[in-house]
C-alpha positions in Angstrom: -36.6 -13.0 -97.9 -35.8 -10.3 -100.7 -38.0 -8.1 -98.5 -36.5 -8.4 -95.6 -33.2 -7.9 -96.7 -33.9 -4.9 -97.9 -35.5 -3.8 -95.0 -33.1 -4.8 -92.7 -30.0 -2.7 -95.1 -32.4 -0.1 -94.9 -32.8 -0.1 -91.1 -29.2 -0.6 -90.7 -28.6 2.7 -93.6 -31.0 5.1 -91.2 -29.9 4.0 -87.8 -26.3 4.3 -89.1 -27.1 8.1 -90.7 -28.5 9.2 -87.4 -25.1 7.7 -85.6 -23.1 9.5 -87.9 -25.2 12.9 -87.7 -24.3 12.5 -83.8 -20.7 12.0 -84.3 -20.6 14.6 -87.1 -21.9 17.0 -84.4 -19.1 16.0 -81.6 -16.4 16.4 -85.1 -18.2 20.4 -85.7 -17.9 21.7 -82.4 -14.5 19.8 -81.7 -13.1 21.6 -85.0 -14.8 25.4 -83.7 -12.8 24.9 -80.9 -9.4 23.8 -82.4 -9.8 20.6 -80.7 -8.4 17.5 -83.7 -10.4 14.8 -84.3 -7.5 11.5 -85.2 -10.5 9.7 -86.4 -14.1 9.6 -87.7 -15.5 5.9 -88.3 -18.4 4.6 -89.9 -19.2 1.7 -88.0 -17.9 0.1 -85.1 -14.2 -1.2 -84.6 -12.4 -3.6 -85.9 -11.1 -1.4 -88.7 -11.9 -2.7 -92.2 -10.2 -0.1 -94.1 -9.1 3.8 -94.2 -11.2 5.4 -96.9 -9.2 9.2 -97.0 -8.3 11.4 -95.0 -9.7 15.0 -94.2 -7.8 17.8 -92.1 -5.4 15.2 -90.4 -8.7 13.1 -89.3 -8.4 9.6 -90.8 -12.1 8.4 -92.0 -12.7 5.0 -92.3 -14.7 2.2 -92.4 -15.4 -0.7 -89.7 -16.7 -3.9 -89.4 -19.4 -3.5 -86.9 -22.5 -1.8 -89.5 -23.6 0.1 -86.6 -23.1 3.5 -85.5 -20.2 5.9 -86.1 -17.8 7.3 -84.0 -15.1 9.6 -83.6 -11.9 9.8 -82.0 -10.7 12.9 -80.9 -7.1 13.7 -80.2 -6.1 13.1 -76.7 -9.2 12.7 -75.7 -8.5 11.1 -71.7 -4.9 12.5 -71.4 -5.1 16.5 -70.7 -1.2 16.5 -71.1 -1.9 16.4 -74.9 -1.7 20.1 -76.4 -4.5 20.6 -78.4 -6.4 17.4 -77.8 -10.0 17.4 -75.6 -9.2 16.6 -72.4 -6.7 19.7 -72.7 -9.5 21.6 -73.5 -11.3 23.9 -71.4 -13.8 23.1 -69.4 -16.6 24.9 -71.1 -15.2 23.4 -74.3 -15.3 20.0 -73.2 -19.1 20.1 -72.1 -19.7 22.0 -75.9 -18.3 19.4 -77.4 -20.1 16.4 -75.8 -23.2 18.3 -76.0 -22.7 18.6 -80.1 -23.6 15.2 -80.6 -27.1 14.6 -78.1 -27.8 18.2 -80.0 -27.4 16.8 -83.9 -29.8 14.5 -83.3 -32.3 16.8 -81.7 -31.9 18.9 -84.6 -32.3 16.2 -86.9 -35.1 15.3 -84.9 -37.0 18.4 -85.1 -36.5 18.7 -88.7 -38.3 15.0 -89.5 -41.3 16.6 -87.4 -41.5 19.8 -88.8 -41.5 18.0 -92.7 -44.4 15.6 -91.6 -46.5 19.1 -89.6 -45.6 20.5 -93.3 -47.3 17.9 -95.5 -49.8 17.0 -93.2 -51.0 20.1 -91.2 -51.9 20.8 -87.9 -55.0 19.7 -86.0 -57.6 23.0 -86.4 -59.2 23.2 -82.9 -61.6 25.7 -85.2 -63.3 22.6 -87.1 -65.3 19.4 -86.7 -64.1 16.3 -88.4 -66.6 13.4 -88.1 -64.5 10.6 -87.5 -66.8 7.6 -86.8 -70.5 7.1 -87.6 -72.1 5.0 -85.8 -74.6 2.3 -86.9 -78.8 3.2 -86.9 -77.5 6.8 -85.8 -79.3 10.0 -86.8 -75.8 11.0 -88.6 -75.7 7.4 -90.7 -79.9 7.7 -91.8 -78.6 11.9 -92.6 -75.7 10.3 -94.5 -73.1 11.5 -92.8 -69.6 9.9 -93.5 -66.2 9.7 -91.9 -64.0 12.3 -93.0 -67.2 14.8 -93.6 -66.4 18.8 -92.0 -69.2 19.6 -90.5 -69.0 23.8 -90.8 -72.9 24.9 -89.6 -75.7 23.5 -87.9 -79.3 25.2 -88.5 -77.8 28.2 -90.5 -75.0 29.2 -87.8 -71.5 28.7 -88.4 -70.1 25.8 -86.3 -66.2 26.8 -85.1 -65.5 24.4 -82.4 -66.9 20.8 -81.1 -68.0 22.8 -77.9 -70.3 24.8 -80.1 -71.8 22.2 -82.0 -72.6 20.0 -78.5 -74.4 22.8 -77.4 -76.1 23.3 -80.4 -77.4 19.3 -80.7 -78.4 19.7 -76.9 -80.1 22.3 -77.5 -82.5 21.0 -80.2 -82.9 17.0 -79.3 -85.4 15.2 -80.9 -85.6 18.3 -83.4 -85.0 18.3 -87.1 -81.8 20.2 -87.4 -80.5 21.3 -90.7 -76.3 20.0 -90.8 -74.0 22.0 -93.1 -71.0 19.9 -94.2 -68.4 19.6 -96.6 -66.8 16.8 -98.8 -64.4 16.7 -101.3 -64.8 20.3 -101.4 -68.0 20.2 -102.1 -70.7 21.8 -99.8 -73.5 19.7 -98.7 -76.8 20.3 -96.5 -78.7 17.6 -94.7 -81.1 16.9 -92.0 -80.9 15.2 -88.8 -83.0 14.6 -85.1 -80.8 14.4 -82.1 -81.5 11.4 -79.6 -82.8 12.4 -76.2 -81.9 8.8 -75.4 -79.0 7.4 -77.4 -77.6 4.1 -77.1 -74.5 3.8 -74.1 -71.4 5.1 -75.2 -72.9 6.8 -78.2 -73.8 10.8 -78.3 -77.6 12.5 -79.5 -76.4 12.4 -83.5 -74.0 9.2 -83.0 -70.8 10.6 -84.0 -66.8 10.9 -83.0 -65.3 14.2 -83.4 -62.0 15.7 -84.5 -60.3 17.8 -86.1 -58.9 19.0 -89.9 -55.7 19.9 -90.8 -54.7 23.1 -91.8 -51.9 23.5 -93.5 -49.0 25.2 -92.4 -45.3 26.5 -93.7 -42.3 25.2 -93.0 -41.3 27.8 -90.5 -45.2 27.6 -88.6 -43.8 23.7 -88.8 -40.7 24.2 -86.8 -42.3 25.7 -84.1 -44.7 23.4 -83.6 -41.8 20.5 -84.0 -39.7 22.2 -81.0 -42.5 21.7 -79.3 -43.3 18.4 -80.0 -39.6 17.2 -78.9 -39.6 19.6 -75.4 -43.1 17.5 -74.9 -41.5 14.1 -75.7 -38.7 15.2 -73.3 -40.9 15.9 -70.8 -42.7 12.4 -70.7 -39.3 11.3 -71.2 -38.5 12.6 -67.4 -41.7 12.5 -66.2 -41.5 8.5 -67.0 -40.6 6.8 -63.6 -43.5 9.0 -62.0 -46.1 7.8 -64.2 -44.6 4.2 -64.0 -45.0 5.0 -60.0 -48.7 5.9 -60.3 -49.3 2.9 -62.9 -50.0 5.9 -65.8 -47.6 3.8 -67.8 -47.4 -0.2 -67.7 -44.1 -1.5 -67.6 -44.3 -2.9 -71.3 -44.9 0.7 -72.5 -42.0 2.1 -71.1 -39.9 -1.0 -72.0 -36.3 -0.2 -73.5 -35.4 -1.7 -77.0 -32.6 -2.5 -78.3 -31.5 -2.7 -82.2 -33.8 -5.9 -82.5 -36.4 -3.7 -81.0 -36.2 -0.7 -83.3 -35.7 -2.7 -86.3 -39.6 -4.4 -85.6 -41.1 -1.0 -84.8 -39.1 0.3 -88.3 -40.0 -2.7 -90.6 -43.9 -2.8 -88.9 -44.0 1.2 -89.7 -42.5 0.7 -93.5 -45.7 -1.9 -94.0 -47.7 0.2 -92.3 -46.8 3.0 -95.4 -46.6 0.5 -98.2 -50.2 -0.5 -97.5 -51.6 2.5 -97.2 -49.8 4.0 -100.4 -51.2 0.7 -102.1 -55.5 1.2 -100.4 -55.1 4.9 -102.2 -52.9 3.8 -105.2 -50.7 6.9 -104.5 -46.9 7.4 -103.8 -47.0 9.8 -100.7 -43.8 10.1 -97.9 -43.2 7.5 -95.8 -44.8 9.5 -92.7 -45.2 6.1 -90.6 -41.5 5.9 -91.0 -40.4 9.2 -91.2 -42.1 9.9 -87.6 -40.4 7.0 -86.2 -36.9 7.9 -87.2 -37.3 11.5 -86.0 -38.7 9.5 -82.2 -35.3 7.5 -82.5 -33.2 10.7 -83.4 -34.9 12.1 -80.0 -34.6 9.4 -78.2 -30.9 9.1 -79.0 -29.8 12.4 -78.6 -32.4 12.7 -74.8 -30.6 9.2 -73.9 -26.9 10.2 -74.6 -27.7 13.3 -72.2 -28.8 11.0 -69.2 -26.0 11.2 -66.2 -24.8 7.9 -67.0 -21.3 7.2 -67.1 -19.5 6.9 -71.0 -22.6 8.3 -71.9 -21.7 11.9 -73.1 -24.4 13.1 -69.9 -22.1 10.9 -67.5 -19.0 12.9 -69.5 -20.0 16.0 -68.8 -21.5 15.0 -65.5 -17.8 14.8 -64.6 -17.3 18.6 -65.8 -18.9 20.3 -63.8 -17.0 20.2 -60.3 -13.8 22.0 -62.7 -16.5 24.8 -63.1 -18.0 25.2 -59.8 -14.5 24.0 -57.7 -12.3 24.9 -60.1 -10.1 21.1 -59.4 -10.3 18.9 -61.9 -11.6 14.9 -61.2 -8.2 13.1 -61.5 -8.2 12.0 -64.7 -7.7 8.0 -64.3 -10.5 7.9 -61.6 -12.7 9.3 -64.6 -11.4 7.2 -67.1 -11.9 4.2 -65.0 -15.7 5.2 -64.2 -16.5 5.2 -68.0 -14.4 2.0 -68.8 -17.2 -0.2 -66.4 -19.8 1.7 -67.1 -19.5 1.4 -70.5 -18.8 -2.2 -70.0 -21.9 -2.1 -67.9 -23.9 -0.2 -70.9 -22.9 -3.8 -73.5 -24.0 -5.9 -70.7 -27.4 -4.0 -70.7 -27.7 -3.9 -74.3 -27.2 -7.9 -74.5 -30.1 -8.5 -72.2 -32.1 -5.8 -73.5 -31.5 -7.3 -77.4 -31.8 -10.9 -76.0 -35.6 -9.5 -74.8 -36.6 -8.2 -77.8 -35.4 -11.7 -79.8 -37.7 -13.6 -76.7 -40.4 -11.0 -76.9 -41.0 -9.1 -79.8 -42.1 -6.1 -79.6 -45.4 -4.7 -81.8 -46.6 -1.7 -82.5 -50.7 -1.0 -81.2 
């Protein structure tokens, strides 16, 4: 029960960091555009206590341990000098976009410090991955994890290279060039003509071996992780269409939901760091935060009313017509849709309670 506990405080500690990181990026852009902020809360309402306050923005504390929010000033009523809806129009949409950004910031950053520590795949190199049982690469003694860098005295630099090469010489000694633990080691092999169904000539899985990279080499590569998640994020109901995706992959979790996928990703660390008796990152977890930082920021930019997509959604006629949707008609739109949003959630929370989710 200890466990747990702590797990759970932890869940609630990262979920409620990411929340504020989103409002914190809403309270920036407000400030850079002179736009006050009456309140920034940590948690959800009811009000527990005010802890300070900071500019004229009241910071306090709420009862609800989830989230964060902020509170600009006159933020539906543009007959407020200097509060948002006052704003201009290309201030508004800044301002909603600050928050949806944070976290794909934030998001990027988790990505680009596991690419750091771990590398990148090196489409240059050959990673045995699985040996299979009675195959020519077990009786060479060949292992999981072995590089294989030549095969009969020519340098191997891709798995298209060493296919050809095994093809080329089946049921011929062939002389393998491989390293472990740094270590160079040379052993023999003869390629099946025949080998058993889904097995290859020498009885192995390929991949690939990391090669390290710098922080900088890692943010690159971390931008484009989170455009590619975005993209399967839109492509989504076409490959639920064409039954790519089953409709329990692309199922929607709620805080029940996340919290299994967190606490099943923090074992997932603790047992690996106790097999290797070592202390490493969390990467399990850290890669899961940085999805749910995406995911929040990509979901709060969907065209769904009090969503700050559906805000800004509501924008854009000012720019293009230059009239203004009447304020009350907007402010109604996001009061049911918000109260359609808490509806959603309660289903969606009382599915994850009926039918917990796990992690392949």
């Amino acid at each position: 029960m200890f466990n747990v506990l702590i797990s759970i405080i932890e869940f609630v500690i990262v979920i409620g960091l990411l929340a504020f990181l989103h409002e914190f990026g809403h309270f920036i852009i407000a400030r850079l555009f002179k736009i006050e902020i009456e309140e920034f809360g940590f948690g959800l309402p009811p009000r527990i206590v005010k802890l300070f306050t900071f500019q004229n923005t009241e910071v306090t504390l709420n009862w609800i341990p989830f989230g964060a929010f902020v509170r600009p000033k006159g933020e539906n009523n543009p007959d407020i000098p200097g509060g948002l809806a006052s704003a201009s129009p290309w201030a508004r949409i800044s301002v909603l976009l600050g928050g949806p950004v944070m976290n794909l910031i934030t998001g990027i950053l988790l990505f680009s410090l596991l690419f750091q520590q771990l590398g990148i795949p090196d489409p240059h190199s050959v990673k045995v991955m699985v040996v299979s049982e009675n195959s020519p690469a077990q009786q060479a003694g060949l292992l999981a994890g072995d590089i294989i860098t030549g095969i009969n005295g020519e340098t191997i630099s891709g798995s298209d290279q060493l296919i050809s090469l095994v093809k080329a010489n089946l049921e011929k000694s062939i002389t393998i060039t491989y390293q472990r633990d740094g270590n160079t080691v040379t052993t023999n092999a003869v390629p099946r003509s025949n080998p058993p169904a889904g097995q290859g000539a020498l009885g192995i899985q390929m991949g690939y071996s990391s090669m390290k990279i710098n922080f900088g080499q890692a943010a690159i590569y971390s931008v484009g992780a989170v455009g590619e998640i975005t993209r399967q994020m839109v492509l989504l109901p076409y490959h639920l269409i064409q039954g790519q995706v089953t409709p329990e992959q692309a199922r929607v979790v709620g805080p029940k939901g996340m919290y299994d996928m967190y606490e099943q990703a923090r074992s997932t660390d603790e047992q690996q760091n106790t097999a290797t008796h070592s202390e490493e990152l969390p990467f399990n977890t850290i890669y899961l935060v940085a999805l749910i930082s995406v995911a929040m920021g990509l979901t709060n930019l969907l065209p769904i009313p009090a969503l700050d997509g559906g805000r800004i959604l509501f924008v854009l006629p000012e720019l293009i017509l230059r009239r203004r949707v009447p304020p009350e008609y907007e402010n109604f739109v996001h009061f049911v849709g918000f109260a359609m949003l808490i509806m959603l959630m309660i289903l969606i929370t009382a599915q994850d309670f009926i039918n917990p989710i796990v992690v392949p």
